[in-house]
N, C-alpha and C positions, 0 to 999 in steps of 0.2 A: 048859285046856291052852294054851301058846305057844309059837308054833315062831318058829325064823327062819330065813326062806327067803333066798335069792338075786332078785334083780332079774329077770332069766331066768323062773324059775320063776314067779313073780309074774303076767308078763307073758304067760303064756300061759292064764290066766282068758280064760273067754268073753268080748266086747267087746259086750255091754249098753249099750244107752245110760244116759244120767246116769238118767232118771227111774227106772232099774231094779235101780239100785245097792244099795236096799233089802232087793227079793227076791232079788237075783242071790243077794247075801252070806247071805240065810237060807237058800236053793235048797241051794248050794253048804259051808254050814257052817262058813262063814269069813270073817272081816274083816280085810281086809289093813291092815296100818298101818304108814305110812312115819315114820323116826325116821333121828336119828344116828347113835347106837348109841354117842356120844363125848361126850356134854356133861352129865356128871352135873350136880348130882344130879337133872338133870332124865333122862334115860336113856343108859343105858351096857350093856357088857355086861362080865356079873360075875365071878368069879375061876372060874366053873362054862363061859363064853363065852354063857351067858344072859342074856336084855333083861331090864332092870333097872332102877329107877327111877319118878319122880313119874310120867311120862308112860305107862311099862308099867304102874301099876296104876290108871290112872287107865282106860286104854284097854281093858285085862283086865274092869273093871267096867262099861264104859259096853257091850264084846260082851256081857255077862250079859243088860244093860236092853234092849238091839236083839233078846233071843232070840238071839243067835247063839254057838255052843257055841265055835266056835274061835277064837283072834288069829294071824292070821301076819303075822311083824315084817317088815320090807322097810326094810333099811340103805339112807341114802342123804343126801343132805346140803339143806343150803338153799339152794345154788345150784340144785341138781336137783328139790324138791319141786312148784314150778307144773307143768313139763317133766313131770313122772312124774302128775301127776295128771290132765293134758289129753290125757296118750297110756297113760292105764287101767293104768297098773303096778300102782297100789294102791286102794283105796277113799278112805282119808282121811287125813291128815298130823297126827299128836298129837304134837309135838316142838316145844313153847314156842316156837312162831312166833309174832309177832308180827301183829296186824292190824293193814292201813295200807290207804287209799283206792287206793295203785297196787296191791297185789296182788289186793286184792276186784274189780277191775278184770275180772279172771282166773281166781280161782278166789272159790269163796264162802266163808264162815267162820260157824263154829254162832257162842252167844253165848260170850260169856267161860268158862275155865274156871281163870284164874290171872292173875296182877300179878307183872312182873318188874321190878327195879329193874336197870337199866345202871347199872354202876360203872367206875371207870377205876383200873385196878392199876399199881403200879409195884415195883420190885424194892424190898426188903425194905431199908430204911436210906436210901432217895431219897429228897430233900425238895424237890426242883426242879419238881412238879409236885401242886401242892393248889388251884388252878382251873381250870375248862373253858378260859379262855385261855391259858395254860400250856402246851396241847398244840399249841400252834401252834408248826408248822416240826418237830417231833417225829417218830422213827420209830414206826407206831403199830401194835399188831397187833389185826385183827381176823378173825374168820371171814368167808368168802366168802359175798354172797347175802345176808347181814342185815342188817339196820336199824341198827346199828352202824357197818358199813363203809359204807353208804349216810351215814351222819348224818359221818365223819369228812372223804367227800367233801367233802361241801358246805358244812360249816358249819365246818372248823378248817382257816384259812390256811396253804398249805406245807406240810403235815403230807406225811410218807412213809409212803404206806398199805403196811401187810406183812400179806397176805393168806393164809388159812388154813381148811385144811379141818374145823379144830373148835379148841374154846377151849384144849385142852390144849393142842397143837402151840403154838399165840402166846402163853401161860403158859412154859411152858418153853425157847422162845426169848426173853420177855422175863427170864426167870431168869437165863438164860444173859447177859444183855448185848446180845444183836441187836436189843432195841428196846428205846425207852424208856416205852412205855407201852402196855396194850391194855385195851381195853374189850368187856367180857363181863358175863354176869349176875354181880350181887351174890352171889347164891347157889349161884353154880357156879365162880366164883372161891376163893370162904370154903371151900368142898368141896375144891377140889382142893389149895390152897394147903396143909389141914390132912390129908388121906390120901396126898398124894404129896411130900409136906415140900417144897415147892416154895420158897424162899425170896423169896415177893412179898407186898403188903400194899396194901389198895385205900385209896389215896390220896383219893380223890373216890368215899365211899359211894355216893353216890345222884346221877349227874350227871342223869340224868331217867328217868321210870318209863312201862312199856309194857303194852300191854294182850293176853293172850295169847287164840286160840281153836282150835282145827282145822278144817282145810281142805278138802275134798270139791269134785268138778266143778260145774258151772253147772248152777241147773236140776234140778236133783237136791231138788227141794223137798218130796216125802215122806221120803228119808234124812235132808236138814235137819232137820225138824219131829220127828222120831224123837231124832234127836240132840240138840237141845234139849233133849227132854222129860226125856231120861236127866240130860242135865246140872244141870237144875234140879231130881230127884229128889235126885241126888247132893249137892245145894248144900241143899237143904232137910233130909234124912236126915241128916246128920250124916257120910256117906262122903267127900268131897271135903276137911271137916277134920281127918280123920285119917288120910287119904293123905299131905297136905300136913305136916301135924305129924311125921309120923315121916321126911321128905324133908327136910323145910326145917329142922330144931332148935325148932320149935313154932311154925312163924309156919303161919296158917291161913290159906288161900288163898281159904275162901271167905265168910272175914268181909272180905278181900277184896276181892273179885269183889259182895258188896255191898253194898259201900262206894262204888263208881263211880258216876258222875252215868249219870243216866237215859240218856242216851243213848246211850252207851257198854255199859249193860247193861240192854237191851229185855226187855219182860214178855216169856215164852216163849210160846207159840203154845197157841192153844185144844186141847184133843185131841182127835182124830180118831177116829173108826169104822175109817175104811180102812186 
Protein backbone atom coordinates (compact mmCIF):
# COMPACT_ATOMS: atom_id res chain seq x y z
CA UNK A 1 0.00 0.00 0.00
CA UNK A 2 0.98 3.85 -0.70
CA UNK A 3 0.04 6.77 0.97
CA UNK A 4 0.87 10.32 0.27
CA UNK A 5 1.64 12.24 3.13
CA UNK A 6 2.24 15.97 3.70
CA UNK A 7 5.79 17.21 4.54
CA UNK A 8 4.42 17.95 8.09
CA UNK A 9 3.44 14.66 8.73
CA UNK A 10 6.49 13.27 7.37
CA UNK A 11 8.57 15.37 9.58
CA UNK A 12 7.34 14.16 12.67
CA UNK A 13 9.00 10.51 12.47
CA UNK A 14 11.28 9.86 15.36
CA UNK A 15 14.97 11.73 14.46
CA UNK A 16 17.08 8.36 14.29
CA UNK A 17 20.28 8.92 13.36
CA UNK A 18 21.38 8.08 9.63
CA UNK A 19 22.91 4.55 10.80
CA UNK A 20 19.35 3.76 11.99
CA UNK A 21 17.39 4.66 9.08
CA UNK A 22 17.26 0.84 8.30
CA UNK A 23 15.56 -0.28 11.45
CA UNK A 24 13.83 2.89 12.07
CA UNK A 25 11.66 2.37 8.66
CA UNK A 26 11.25 -1.62 9.48
CA UNK A 27 10.42 -0.51 13.33
CA UNK A 28 7.92 1.96 12.21
CA UNK A 29 6.47 0.04 8.79
CA UNK A 30 7.32 2.74 6.55
CA UNK A 31 9.68 4.16 4.04
CA UNK A 32 9.21 7.66 3.30
CA UNK A 33 10.13 8.57 -0.27
CA UNK A 34 10.58 12.12 -1.54
CA UNK A 35 9.39 12.63 -5.14
CA UNK A 36 7.84 15.49 -7.48
CA UNK A 37 4.75 14.24 -7.88
CA UNK A 38 5.17 16.45 -11.55
CA UNK A 39 7.61 14.92 -13.88
CA UNK A 40 6.12 12.13 -15.50
CA UNK A 41 6.69 9.64 -16.72
CA UNK A 42 9.00 9.43 -14.18
CA UNK A 43 6.21 10.13 -11.24
CA UNK A 44 3.18 12.03 -11.06
CA UNK A 45 -0.02 11.89 -9.62
CA UNK A 46 -2.86 10.24 -11.44
CA UNK A 47 -6.32 11.23 -12.46
CA UNK A 48 -7.14 9.11 -8.90
CA UNK A 49 -4.46 12.11 -7.08
CA UNK A 50 -2.16 8.89 -6.63
CA UNK A 51 1.84 8.64 -7.08
CA UNK A 52 2.22 7.17 -10.15
CA UNK A 53 5.03 6.40 -12.25
CA UNK A 54 8.76 4.86 -13.13
CA UNK A 55 9.97 6.08 -9.72
CA UNK A 56 6.54 4.80 -7.67
CA UNK A 57 6.99 1.39 -8.89
CA UNK A 58 10.25 1.17 -8.68
CA UNK A 59 10.19 2.47 -5.00
CA UNK A 60 6.80 0.26 -4.16
CA UNK A 61 9.25 -2.67 -5.03
CA UNK A 62 12.49 -1.95 -3.70
CA UNK A 63 10.00 -1.33 0.26
CA UNK A 64 8.94 -5.13 -0.62
CA UNK A 65 13.09 -6.11 -0.82
CA UNK A 66 14.02 -3.65 2.58
CA UNK A 67 10.86 -6.01 4.28
CA UNK A 68 9.17 -2.80 4.68
CA UNK A 69 5.28 -3.12 4.21
CA UNK A 70 4.54 0.54 3.73
CA UNK A 71 5.60 3.61 1.01
CA UNK A 72 4.79 6.93 2.12
CA UNK A 73 5.20 9.49 -0.84
CA UNK A 74 6.55 13.00 0.36
CA UNK A 75 5.95 15.64 -2.53
CA UNK A 76 8.67 17.95 -2.74
CA UNK A 77 10.94 19.25 -5.41
CA UNK A 78 14.68 19.28 -6.40
CA UNK A 79 15.53 22.25 -5.04
CA UNK A 80 14.28 20.81 -1.65
CA UNK A 81 15.57 17.14 -1.79
CA UNK A 82 19.39 17.71 -0.05
CA UNK A 83 17.39 20.23 2.55
CA UNK A 84 14.69 17.46 3.30
CA UNK A 85 17.05 14.67 3.51
CA UNK A 86 19.67 16.35 6.04
CA UNK A 87 16.68 17.54 8.26
CA UNK A 88 14.98 13.72 8.36
CA UNK A 89 11.79 14.64 6.39
CA UNK A 90 12.06 11.52 4.47
CA UNK A 91 14.22 8.46 4.22
CA UNK A 92 15.37 8.48 0.52
CA UNK A 93 14.72 10.56 -2.64
CA UNK A 94 13.65 8.10 -5.92
CA UNK A 95 12.68 10.93 -8.31
CA UNK A 96 15.30 10.61 -11.37
CA UNK A 97 17.92 12.69 -9.65
CA UNK A 98 20.75 12.82 -11.14
CA UNK A 99 24.29 11.99 -9.49
CA UNK A 100 27.03 14.53 -9.50
CA UNK A 101 30.29 14.90 -7.45
CA UNK A 102 28.66 18.35 -5.73
CA UNK A 103 25.60 16.55 -4.44
CA UNK A 104 27.36 13.21 -3.13
CA UNK A 105 29.19 16.01 -1.49
CA UNK A 106 26.00 16.02 0.77
CA UNK A 107 24.05 13.45 0.56
CA UNK A 108 25.06 9.77 -0.60
CA UNK A 109 23.41 7.94 -3.65
CA UNK A 110 22.80 3.95 -3.87
CA UNK A 111 24.19 2.53 -7.46
CA UNK A 112 22.50 3.41 -10.56
CA UNK A 113 18.86 2.52 -11.03
CA UNK A 114 18.27 4.37 -14.68
CA UNK A 115 19.91 6.59 -17.65
CA UNK A 116 18.38 9.75 -18.58
CA UNK A 117 18.93 11.54 -21.83
CA UNK A 118 18.65 15.59 -21.54
CA UNK A 119 16.86 16.89 -24.50
CA UNK A 120 16.41 20.37 -25.53
CA UNK A 121 12.49 21.04 -26.83
CA UNK A 122 11.32 23.84 -28.66
CA UNK A 123 7.83 24.82 -29.81
CA UNK A 124 6.46 22.65 -32.48
CA UNK A 125 7.50 24.21 -36.10
CA UNK A 126 10.96 26.16 -34.76
CA UNK A 127 13.91 25.44 -36.60
CA UNK A 128 16.21 28.25 -35.05
CA UNK A 129 17.44 25.86 -32.63
CA UNK A 130 19.08 22.23 -33.82
CA UNK A 131 22.63 22.69 -31.75
CA UNK A 132 23.82 23.08 -28.16
CA UNK A 133 25.34 26.56 -29.48
CA UNK A 134 22.02 27.73 -30.71
CA UNK A 135 20.92 28.29 -27.30
CA UNK A 136 23.07 30.92 -26.55
CA UNK A 137 21.41 34.20 -25.59
CA UNK A 138 18.08 32.22 -25.60
CA UNK A 139 15.19 32.39 -23.07
CA UNK A 140 15.56 28.95 -21.60
CA UNK A 141 13.37 26.91 -19.31
CA UNK A 142 14.35 24.72 -16.72
CA UNK A 143 13.37 23.33 -13.51
CA UNK A 144 14.93 24.62 -10.32
CA UNK A 145 17.82 22.63 -8.47
CA UNK A 146 18.86 20.29 -11.58
CA UNK A 147 21.51 19.54 -13.38
CA UNK A 148 19.90 21.33 -16.28
CA UNK A 149 19.66 24.64 -14.83
CA UNK A 150 23.00 24.19 -13.47
CA UNK A 151 24.52 23.09 -17.01
CA UNK A 152 22.51 26.26 -18.77
CA UNK A 153 24.32 28.40 -16.12
CA UNK A 154 27.47 27.75 -17.07
CA UNK A 155 27.95 26.43 -20.17
CA UNK A 156 25.46 28.56 -22.61
CA UNK A 157 26.41 32.21 -23.12
CA UNK A 158 23.52 35.01 -22.30
CA UNK A 159 21.17 32.53 -22.13
CA UNK A 160 17.88 33.93 -19.95
CA UNK A 161 17.48 31.16 -17.39
CA UNK A 162 13.34 30.74 -16.68
CA UNK A 163 13.15 28.84 -13.84
CA UNK A 164 10.51 26.12 -12.69
CA UNK A 165 9.17 24.11 -10.20
CA UNK A 166 8.65 21.01 -12.68
CA UNK A 167 9.01 20.20 -16.43
CA UNK A 168 5.44 20.81 -17.04
CA UNK A 169 5.19 24.37 -15.96
CA UNK A 170 8.54 25.34 -18.58
CA UNK A 171 6.78 22.93 -21.38
CA UNK A 172 3.78 24.89 -21.26
CA UNK A 173 5.33 28.17 -21.11
CA UNK A 174 7.54 27.29 -23.81
CA UNK A 175 4.19 26.26 -25.75
CA UNK A 176 3.00 29.18 -25.02
CA UNK A 177 5.85 31.47 -26.60
CA UNK A 178 7.66 32.73 -23.10
CA UNK A 179 10.56 30.78 -24.03
CA UNK A 180 12.41 29.61 -26.52
CA UNK A 181 13.60 26.55 -25.42
CA UNK A 182 13.78 24.16 -22.29
CA UNK A 183 15.59 21.34 -21.34
CA UNK A 184 14.12 18.41 -19.70
CA UNK A 185 14.21 14.54 -19.85
CA UNK A 186 13.97 13.08 -23.33
CA UNK A 187 11.40 11.05 -21.86
CA UNK A 188 9.38 13.31 -19.94
CA UNK A 189 9.24 15.63 -22.65
CA UNK A 190 7.97 12.82 -25.45
CA UNK A 191 5.31 12.01 -22.39
CA UNK A 192 3.91 15.12 -21.80
CA UNK A 193 4.14 16.66 -25.30
CA UNK A 194 1.88 13.37 -26.38
CA UNK A 195 -0.83 13.17 -23.12
CA UNK A 196 -1.22 16.85 -22.66
CA UNK A 197 -1.07 17.80 -26.62
CA UNK A 198 1.24 20.17 -25.85
CA UNK A 199 2.51 21.67 -29.24
CA UNK A 200 6.65 21.23 -28.69
CA UNK A 201 9.01 18.90 -30.31
CA UNK A 202 12.75 18.07 -28.96
CA UNK A 203 14.92 19.71 -31.22
CA UNK A 204 18.37 18.33 -29.81
CA UNK A 205 17.24 14.45 -28.80
CA UNK A 206 20.03 13.74 -26.73
CA UNK A 207 22.22 17.02 -26.06
CA UNK A 208 24.01 14.73 -23.18
CA UNK A 209 23.05 11.74 -21.01
CA UNK A 210 22.88 11.44 -16.95
CA UNK A 211 23.32 8.97 -14.76
CA UNK A 212 20.25 8.37 -12.21
CA UNK A 213 20.38 6.85 -8.33
CA UNK A 214 18.47 7.73 -5.01
CA UNK A 215 19.62 9.61 -2.21
CA UNK A 216 19.57 8.83 1.48
CA UNK A 217 21.81 10.76 4.57
CA UNK A 218 25.51 10.27 5.00
CA UNK A 219 26.66 7.39 6.78
CA UNK A 220 23.69 5.57 6.54
CA UNK A 221 25.89 2.61 5.28
CA UNK A 222 23.70 -0.45 6.34
CA UNK A 223 20.47 1.32 4.58
CA UNK A 224 22.89 1.85 1.54
CA UNK A 225 24.22 -1.67 1.34
CA UNK A 226 20.34 -2.76 1.71
CA UNK A 227 19.56 -0.60 -1.10
CA UNK A 228 21.96 -1.76 -3.32
CA UNK A 229 21.24 -5.14 -2.91
CA UNK A 230 17.55 -4.67 -3.84
CA UNK A 231 18.58 -2.74 -6.77
CA UNK A 232 20.82 -5.33 -8.24
CA UNK A 233 18.06 -8.00 -7.46
CA UNK A 234 15.90 -5.90 -9.37
CA UNK A 235 18.49 -5.41 -12.30
CA UNK A 236 19.20 -8.97 -12.26
CA UNK A 237 15.39 -10.58 -11.89
CA UNK A 238 14.04 -9.10 -14.67
CA UNK A 239 11.84 -6.25 -12.53
CA UNK A 240 13.67 -3.04 -13.28
CA UNK A 241 12.85 -4.09 -17.23
CA UNK A 242 9.67 -4.12 -16.89
CA UNK A 243 8.98 -1.31 -14.81
CA UNK A 244 11.02 0.67 -17.24
CA UNK A 245 9.25 -1.02 -20.42
CA UNK A 246 5.86 -0.08 -19.52
CA UNK A 247 7.07 3.78 -18.41
CA UNK A 248 9.43 4.52 -21.05
CA UNK A 249 7.53 2.88 -24.64
CA UNK A 250 10.08 -0.31 -24.15
CA UNK A 251 13.32 1.32 -23.61
CA UNK A 252 14.92 -0.91 -20.67
CA UNK A 253 16.67 0.88 -18.09
CA UNK A 254 18.49 -1.77 -16.88
CA UNK A 255 20.10 -2.97 -20.14
CA UNK A 256 20.95 0.33 -19.21
CA UNK A 257 22.27 0.79 -16.02
CA UNK A 258 24.58 -1.99 -17.56
CA UNK A 259 25.72 -0.73 -20.10
CA UNK A 260 27.79 2.11 -17.97
CA UNK A 261 31.44 1.90 -17.66
CA UNK A 262 32.58 0.32 -14.49
CA UNK A 263 32.89 3.07 -12.62
CA UNK A 264 29.84 4.72 -12.96
CA UNK A 265 28.23 1.36 -12.05
CA UNK A 266 30.24 -0.54 -9.02
CA UNK A 267 29.82 -4.28 -8.12
CA UNK A 268 27.11 -4.11 -5.37
CA UNK A 269 28.43 -4.87 -1.96
CA UNK A 270 29.07 -8.44 -0.43
CA UNK A 271 25.86 -9.35 1.62
CA UNK A 272 25.56 -9.16 4.99
CA UNK A 273 24.41 -11.17 8.15
CA UNK A 274 23.50 -8.09 9.95
Amino acid sequence: MALLVSLPLAAACSGAGPEDVLARARATGSLRVALTQANPPWNFLDDAGQPAGYDVDVAKDLAKRLGIPRVDFIGSDYASFIGGIQADRFDIVVSAQTITGKREQEVDFSLPYAVNDVAVFVRRGATGITAPKDLAGKRIAVSEGTTEAEFVRASVPGADVRTYKNAMLGLTDLSQGRADAALVSRFQGGYLAAKKALPVQAAIPVLHQEVLGMSFRKRSRRFKDAVNRAISAMIADGTLSTISRRWFGGTDMAAAVRGLPAAQAPLPPVERNS
